[in-house]
C-alpha positions in Angstrom: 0.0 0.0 0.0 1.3 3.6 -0.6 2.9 5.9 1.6 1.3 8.9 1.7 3.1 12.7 3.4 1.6 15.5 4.0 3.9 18.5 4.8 2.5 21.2 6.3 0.2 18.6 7.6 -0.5 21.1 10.7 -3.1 22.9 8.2 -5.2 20.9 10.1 -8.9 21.9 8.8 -6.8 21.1 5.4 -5.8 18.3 5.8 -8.6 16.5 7.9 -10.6 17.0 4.2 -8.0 15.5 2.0 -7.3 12.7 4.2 -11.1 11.9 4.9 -11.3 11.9 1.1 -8.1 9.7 1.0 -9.8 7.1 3.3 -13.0 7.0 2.2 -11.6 5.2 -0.7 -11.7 1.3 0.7 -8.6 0.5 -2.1 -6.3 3.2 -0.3 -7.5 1.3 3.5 -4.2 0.2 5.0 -1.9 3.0 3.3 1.0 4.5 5.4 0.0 8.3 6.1 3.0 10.3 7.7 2.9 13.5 8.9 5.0 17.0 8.7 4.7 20.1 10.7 7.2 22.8 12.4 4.7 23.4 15.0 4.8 20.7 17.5 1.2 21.5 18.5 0.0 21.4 15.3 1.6 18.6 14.2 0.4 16.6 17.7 -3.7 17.9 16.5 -2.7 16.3 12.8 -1.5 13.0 13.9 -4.8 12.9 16.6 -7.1 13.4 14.1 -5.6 11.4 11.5 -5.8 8.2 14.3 -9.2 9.5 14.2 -10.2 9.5 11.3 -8.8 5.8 10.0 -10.8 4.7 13.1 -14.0 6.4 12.0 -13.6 4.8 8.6 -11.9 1.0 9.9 -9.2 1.9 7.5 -6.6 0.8 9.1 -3.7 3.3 8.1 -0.3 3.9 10.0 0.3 6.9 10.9 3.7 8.5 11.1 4.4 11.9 13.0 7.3 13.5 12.5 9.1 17.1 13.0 12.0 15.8 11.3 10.6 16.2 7.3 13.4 14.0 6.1 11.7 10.8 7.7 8.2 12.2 6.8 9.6 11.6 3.0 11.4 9.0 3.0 9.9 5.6 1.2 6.7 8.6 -0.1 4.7 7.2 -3.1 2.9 10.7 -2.9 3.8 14.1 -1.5 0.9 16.9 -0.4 2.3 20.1 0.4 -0.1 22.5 2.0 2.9 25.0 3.7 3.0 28.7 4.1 5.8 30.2 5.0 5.5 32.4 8.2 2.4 32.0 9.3 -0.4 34.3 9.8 2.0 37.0 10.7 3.5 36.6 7.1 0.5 37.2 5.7 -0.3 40.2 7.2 2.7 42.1 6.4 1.9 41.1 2.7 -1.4 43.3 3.5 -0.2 45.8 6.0 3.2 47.0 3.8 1.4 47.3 0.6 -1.4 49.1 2.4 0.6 52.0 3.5 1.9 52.2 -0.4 -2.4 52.3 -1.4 -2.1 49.0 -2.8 -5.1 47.3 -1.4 -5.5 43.1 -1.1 -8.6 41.1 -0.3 -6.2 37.6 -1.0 -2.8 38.5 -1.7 -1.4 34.9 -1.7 -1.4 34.0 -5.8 -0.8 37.0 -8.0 0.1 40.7 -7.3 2.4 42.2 -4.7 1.5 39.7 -2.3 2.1 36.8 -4.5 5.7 38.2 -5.7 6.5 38.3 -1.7 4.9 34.9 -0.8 7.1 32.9 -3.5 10.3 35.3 -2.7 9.7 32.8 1.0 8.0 30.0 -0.4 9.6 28.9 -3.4 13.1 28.0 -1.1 11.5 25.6 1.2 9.5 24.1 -1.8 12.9 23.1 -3.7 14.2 21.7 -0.6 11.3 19.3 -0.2 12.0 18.8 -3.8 15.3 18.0 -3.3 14.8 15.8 -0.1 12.5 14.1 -2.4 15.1 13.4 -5.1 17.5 11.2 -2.8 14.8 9.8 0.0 11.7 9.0 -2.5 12.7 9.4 -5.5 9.5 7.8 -7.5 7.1 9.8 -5.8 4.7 12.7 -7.1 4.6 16.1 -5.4 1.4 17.3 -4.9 1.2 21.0 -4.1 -1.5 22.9 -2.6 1.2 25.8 -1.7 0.3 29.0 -2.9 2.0 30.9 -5.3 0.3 28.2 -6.8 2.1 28.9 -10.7 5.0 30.4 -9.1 5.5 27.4 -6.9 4.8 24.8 -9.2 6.7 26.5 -11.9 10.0 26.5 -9.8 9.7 22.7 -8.6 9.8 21.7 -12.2 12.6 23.9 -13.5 15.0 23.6 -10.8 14.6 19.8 -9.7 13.5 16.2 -11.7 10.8 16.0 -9.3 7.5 15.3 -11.3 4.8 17.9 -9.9 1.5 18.9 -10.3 -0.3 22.1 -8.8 -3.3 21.3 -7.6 -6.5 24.2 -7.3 -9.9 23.6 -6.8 -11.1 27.0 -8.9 -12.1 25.3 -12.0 -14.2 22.8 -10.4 -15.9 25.2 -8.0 -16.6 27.9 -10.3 -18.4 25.4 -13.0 -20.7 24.7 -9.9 -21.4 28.4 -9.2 -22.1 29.2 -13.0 -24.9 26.3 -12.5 -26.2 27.8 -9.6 -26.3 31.1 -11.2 -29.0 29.6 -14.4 -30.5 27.7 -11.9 -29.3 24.4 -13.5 -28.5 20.5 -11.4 -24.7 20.4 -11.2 -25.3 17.2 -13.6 -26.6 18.5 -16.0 -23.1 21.0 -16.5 -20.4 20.1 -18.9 -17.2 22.0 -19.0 -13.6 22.9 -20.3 -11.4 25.0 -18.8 -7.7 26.2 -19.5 -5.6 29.1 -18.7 -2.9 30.3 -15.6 -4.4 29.0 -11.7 -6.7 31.7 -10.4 -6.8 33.5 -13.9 -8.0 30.4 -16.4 -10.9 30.6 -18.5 -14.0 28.5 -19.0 -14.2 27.8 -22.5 -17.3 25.6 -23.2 -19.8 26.1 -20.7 -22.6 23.3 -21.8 -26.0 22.3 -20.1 -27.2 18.9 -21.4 -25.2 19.6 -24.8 -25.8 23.2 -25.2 -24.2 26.2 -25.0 -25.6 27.7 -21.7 -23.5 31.1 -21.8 -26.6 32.7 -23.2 -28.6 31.9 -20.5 -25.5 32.9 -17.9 -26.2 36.3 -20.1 -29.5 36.4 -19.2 -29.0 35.8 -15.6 -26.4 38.6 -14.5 -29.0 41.2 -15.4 -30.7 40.2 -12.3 -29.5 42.2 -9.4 -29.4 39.3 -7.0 -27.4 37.1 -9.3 -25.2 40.2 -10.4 -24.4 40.9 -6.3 -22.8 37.3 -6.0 -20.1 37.9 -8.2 -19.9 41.5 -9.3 -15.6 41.4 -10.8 -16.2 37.9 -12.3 -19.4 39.0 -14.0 -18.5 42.6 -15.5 -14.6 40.8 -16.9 -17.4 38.0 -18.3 -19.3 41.0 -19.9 -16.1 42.9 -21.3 -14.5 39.7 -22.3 -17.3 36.9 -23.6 -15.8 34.0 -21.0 -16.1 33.6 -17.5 -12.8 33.2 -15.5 -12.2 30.9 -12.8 -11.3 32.0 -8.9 -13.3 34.2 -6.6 -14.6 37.8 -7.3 -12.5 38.6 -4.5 -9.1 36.7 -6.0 -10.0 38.0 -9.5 -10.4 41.9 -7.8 -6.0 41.7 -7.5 -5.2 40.6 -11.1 -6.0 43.6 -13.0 -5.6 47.3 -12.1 -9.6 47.6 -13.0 -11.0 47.4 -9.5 -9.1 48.2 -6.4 -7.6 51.6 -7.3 -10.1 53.9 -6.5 -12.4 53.8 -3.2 -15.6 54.3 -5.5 -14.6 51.2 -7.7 -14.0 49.5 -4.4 -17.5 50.2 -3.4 -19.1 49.4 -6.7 -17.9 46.1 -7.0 -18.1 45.2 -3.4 -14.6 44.1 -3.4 -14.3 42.4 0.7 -10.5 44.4 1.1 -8.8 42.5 4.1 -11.0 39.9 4.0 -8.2 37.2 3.9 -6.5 38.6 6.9 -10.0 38.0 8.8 -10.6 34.2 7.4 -6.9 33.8 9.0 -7.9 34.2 12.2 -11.3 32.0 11.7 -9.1 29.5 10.8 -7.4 29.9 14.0 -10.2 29.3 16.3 -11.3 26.5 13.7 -8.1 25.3 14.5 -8.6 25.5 18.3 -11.9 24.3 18.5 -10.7 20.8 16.5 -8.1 20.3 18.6 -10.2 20.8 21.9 -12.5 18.0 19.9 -9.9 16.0 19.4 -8.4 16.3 23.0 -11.7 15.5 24.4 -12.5 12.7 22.2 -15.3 14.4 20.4 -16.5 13.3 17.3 -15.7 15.7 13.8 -17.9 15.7 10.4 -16.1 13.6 7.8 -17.7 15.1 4.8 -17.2 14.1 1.0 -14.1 16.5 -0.8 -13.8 17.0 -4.5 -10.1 18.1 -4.3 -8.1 16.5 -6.6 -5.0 15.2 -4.8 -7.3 12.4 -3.3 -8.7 11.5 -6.6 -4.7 11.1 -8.3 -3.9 9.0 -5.8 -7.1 6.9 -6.0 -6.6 6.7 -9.8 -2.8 5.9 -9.9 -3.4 3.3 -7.4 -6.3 1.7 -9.3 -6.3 2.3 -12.3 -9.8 4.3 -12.8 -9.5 7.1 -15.1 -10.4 10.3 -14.2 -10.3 14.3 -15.7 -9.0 16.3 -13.9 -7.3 20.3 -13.8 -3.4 20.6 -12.9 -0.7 23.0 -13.0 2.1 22.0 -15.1 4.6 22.8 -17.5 3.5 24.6 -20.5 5.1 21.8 -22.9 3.0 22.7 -26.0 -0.3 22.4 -23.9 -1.2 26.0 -24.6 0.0 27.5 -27.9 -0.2 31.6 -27.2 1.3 31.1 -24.0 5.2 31.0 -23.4 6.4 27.5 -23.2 7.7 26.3 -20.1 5.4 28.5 -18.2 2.9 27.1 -15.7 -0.8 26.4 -17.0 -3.6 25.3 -15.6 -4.8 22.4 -18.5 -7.2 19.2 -18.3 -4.8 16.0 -17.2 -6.1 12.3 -17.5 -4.8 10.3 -14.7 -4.6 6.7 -14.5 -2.2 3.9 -13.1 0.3 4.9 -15.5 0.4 9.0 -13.5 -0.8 12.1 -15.0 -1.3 13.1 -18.3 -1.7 16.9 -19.1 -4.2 17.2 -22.3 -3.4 19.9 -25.3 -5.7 22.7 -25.4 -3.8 24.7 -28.2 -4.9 28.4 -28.6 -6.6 30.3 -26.2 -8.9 33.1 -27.3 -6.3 35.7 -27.9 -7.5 38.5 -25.5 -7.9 35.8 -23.0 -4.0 34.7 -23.4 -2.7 38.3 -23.5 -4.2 39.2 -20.3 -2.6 35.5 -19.0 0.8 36.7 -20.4 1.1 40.0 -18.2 0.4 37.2 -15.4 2.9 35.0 -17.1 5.6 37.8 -17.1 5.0 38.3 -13.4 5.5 34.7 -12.3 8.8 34.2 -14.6 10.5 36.7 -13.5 9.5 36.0 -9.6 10.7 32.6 -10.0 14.1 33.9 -11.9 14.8 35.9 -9.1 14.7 33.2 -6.8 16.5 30.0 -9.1 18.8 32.9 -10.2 19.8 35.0 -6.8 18.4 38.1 -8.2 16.8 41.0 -6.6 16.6 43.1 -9.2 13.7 40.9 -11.3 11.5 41.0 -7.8 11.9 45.1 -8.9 10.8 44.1 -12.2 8.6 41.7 -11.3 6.4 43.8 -9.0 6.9 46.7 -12.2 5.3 44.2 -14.3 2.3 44.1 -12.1 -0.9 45.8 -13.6 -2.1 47.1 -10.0 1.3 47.7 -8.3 2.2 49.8 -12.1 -1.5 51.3 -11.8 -0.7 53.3 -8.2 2.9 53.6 -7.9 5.7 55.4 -9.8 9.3 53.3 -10.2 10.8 54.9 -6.6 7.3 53.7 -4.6 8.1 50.5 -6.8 11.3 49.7 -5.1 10.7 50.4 -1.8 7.4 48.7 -1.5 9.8 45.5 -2.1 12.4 46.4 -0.1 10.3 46.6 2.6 8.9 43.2 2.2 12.1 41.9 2.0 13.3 43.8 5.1 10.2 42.6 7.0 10.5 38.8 5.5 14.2 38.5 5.9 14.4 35.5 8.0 12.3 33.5 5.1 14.3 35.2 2.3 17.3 33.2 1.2 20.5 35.4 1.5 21.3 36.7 -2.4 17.7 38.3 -2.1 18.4 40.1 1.0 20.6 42.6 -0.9 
């Protein structure tokens, strides 16, 4: 039976989903589940609820808790990373900083000024799980959850012979909402989808065979639909296809919506609102672990995330569809090759097999590139050692360029770098 790591594994709401998904699966009962964290406590409510959670189920699993991530990954079949670098109090310095500048977040953890400062932490502990990988479990897959999502990916593929797939659950989610919205049963939806994670593009939107965009056209001139989804809704008007992730992520991709106070207000854009489902996490976080400690029973509730489903498929053999990030090897013809896309993959025993798409719409793949541009050079800076293409980087971004001139530029970075430094390998400290 396969060995199955989770690093980060103190993300504990996160990870009691993927591995009740994992075990609900009878052909993965008896699997070898070892566990990750920094944070002894963390790591202590992980391994508690894992025991748990096998018992709930009678599946039978070992369970392995380790600080020490070297014997988490050693002997792995398959990898889940779910880390983030510094914390809560990381995050909020990636809000705060670019506050004071007038750049204003509601996510901050994929694209933007946020993203750029994320990976510049991220990215280094992602290559050395990548590279403890290489020597202690060297057939295994990583699957990453770690946002920069592109950015992280992206750099696990071009710096190490790890094979890696980024794994988001935007697509998915957003095909349910557009149902929702026309008032169709889920199963009646079929979809494609392809693009950049957080910024891909539905491109057939069907209800039992037909295009339903029409009726999606219909439905956003109701003022009750319209409210659910105001950013994703008016780019779907200017643009002819809806794109995946939240209003609220979609808000930070383009300089459209959070530069002005009045825009703010008009497309009811949440600002901070990551910041405050931090610390419900937190007392979500408490409140499990009091469960746990007290023997209490938790929901086990069915998960369509993906890593669950790979690992299910490449153990059995059932084929399935579903979205990855990977390596832009052809997959997407108007993007840059090598560059990390968000694409249809087939998975079966033989591992995971990224489908070709070949042209995107081309206003949908030039607003992608801009992304594109951002991400490469992030991920340069860090393979490479150099500053200077964070500078460019954050140049390069369409909000960052909409507020600040080239001075404001540089010293918003430098002051993310000053107030990450611990997390920021040393030929990025400057």
């Amino acid at each position: 039976m396969p060995k199955i790591t989770f690093i980060g594994a103190g993300s504990v709401v996160f990870t009691k989903e993927l591995l009740g998904a994992i075990l609900s699966f009878p052909e993965l009962h008896g699997s070898a589940i070892a566990l990750h964290d920094i944070d002894p406590r963390r790591l202590d409510a992980a391994e508690r609820m894992a025991r748990w959670i096998s018992g709930e189920l009678g599946a039978g699993v070992t369970v392995q808790a380790s600080l020490d991530r070297r014997e988490a990954l050693e002997g792995a079949d398959y990898v889940v990373n779910t880390i983030a670098v510094g914390g809560m109090e990381a995050t909020r310095l990636d809000h705060e900083i670019p506050a004071r500048y007038g750049i204003h977040q509601v996510i901050g953890d994929t694209l933007g000024i946020g993203g750029i400062s994320r990976a510049a932490r991220t990215i280094p502990v992602a290559l050395e799980i990548a590279r403890d990988m290489e020597s202690l479990s060297p057939n295994a897959i990583l699957l990453n959850y770690a946002n920069p999502m592109s950015m992280v990916t992206w750099a696990v593929y071009r710096a190490t012979s790890v094979p890696v797939v980024g794994l988001c659950h935007s697509i998915y989610w957003t095909s349910v909402q557009l149902a929702g919205y026309i008032g169709a049963p889920f199963e009646e939806i079929s979809f494609d989808g392809a693009g950049i994670n957080h910024q891909a593009w539905v491109l057939r939107f069907e209800r039992s065979g037909q295009d339903a965009y029409p009726a999606l056209r219909e439905a956003i001139k109701q003022p009750e639909i319209w409210r659910q989804d105001p950013v994703r809704f008016e780019m779907f008007r200017r643009l002819g296809y809806f794109v995946t992730e939240s209003s609220m992520h979609n808000a930070e991709y383009t300089s459209y919506f959070l530069k002005r106070p009045d825009l703010i207000e008009r497309f009811q854009v949440p600002v901070g609102f990551y910041l405050k489902e931090l610390e419900s996490l937190a007392r979500e976080f408490e409140e499990t672990y009091d469960a746990l400690l007290e023997g209490k029973p938790l929901p086990i509730e069915p998960s369509p995330e993906y890593a669950p489903q790979i690992i299910h498929s490449m153990e059995t053999g059932q084929v399935r569809k579903i979205y990855g990030n990977v390596e832009n090897a052809g997959l997407i013809e108007n993007l840059p090759q090598g560059c990390c896309v968000e694409v249809p993959c087939v998975v079966d025993e033989t591992g995971l097999h990224p489908c070709y798409v070949g042209e995107l719409p081309p206003h949908l793949a030039a607003i992608n590139r801009v992304s594109v541009g951002v991400q490469e050079l992030t991920v340069r800076a860090v393979l490479e050692g150099r500053r200077e293409h964070l500078y460019h980087a954050a140049m390069l971004d369409p909000l960052v360029s909409a507020l600040l001139d080239l001075d404001q530029v540089w010293a918003l970075v430098d002051e993310l770098l000053d107030a990450h430094g611990e997390y920021i390998p040393e030929p990025l400290i400057g």
